[in-house]
C-alpha angles and dihedrals in degrees: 000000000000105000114222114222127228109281117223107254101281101040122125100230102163136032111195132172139209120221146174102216097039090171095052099042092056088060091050092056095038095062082036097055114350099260120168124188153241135170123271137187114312101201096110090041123280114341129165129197122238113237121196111198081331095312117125101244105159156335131258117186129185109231114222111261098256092051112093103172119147122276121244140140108252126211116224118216115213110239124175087214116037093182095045087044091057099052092053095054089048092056090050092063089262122126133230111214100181132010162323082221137154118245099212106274086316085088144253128304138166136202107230134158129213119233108275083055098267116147135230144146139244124229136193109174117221104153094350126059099177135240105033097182126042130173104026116110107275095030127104111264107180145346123231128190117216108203145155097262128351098224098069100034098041081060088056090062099037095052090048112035091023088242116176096230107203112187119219111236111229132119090221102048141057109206147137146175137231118223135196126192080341093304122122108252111161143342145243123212121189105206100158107196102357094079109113103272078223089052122027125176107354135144114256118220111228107214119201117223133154106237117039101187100043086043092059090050086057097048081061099044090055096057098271134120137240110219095177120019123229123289142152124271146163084279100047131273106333147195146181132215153142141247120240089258084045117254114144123222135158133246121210140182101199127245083233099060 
């Protein structure tokens, strides 16, 4: 198995799910891309991991029966210090909703939201570092937050994390990028009223594959939705759907390939 390395404070290393139907599910993301899967922690109820040709890719959790929150990939941020990372994001008018908890040996994490509403998770690294693949079709490629505007809430981040927010200069668009280190990591779009009233402000999970359009078909065939067909873009061609329980993703073949 591919080993993932330790990702600098900021990075998004890990993109997991929770679900209702984790079975199904499973099968929904194996004819999609290819997925199979192992066993993870099971502190927060059953939860398996995503391998891609044996490399660790994403996380996929069952939700307990009573909890009806909404479904959505999250992205994890690497942080040396968990505990010290949630305090700050408490005192930055953030919330912590779980945590900070071990995972087992595989590390410590907690579910937090900035302060617009938008999720993510927290994560200190002990046996797993995360993603272990990325750029291969079927892997997770980028992470993007949809907000309100990018200023404020690009101040959130970089007051917590130490991002190097570097705003995009265009009259139609309002958009930034995190740095780290001076590496891309992650990106902010201000789109006002035109975020989705069931979903406000949330990150959006990129997914590589190698065929946009015939990706998309698939999403559909397997019960799933395609909220924005597929069309060409900066990134590549690109396109957005849902899962059969709902949560959206995109799926990009990148500009690169």
């Amino acid at each position: 198995m591919t080993e993932a390395t330790p990702r600098p404070p900021g990075t998004p290393c890990w993109v997991s799910l929770m679900v209702h139907g984790i079975d199904a599910t499973q099968e929904f993301y194996r004819a999609l891309f290819g997925w199979e899967f192992i066993p993870g922690p099971q502190q927060l109820g059953p939860y398996v991991r995503a391998l891609l040709d044996g490399s660790e890719v994403a996380g996929i959790g069952q939700l307990p029966p009573d909890r009806h929150l909404r479904i959505a990939w999250t992205p994890y941020l690497a942080t040396d210090d968990a505990d010290e990372t949630a305090e700050t994001i408490r005192c930055c008018g953030g919330t912590v909703a779980v945590g900070p908890l071990d995972a087992g040996e595989a590390g410590r994490l907690a579910i937090c939201s900035d302060p617009t509403g938008a999720v993510f998770g927290v994560w200190q690294a002990e046996a797993h570092h995360g993603t272990a693949a990325a750029g291969p079709p079927g892997t997770p490629v980028w992470n993007e937050l949809l907000t309100y505007e990018t200023s404020g809430t690009g101040k959130f981040y970089r007051m917590v994390f130490g991002y190097e927010v570097e705003p995009v200069v265009s009259a139609e668009h309002d958009y930034a990028t995190l740095h780290v280190a001076g590496e891309p990591v992650a990106s902010l779009h201000g789109v006002g009223n035109a975020l989705p009233r069931d979903r406000g402000p949330h990150w959006m999970t990129y997914f590589e594959v190698a065929d946009t359009d015939e990706a998309a078909r698939l999403v559909q065939e397997l019960g799933g939705h395609v909220l924005r067909v597929p069309r060409d873009g900066q990134a590549g061609r690109l396109a957005v759907v849902a899962d059969p329980e709902g949560a959206v993703f995109t799926l990009v073949r990148s500009a690169a390939r």
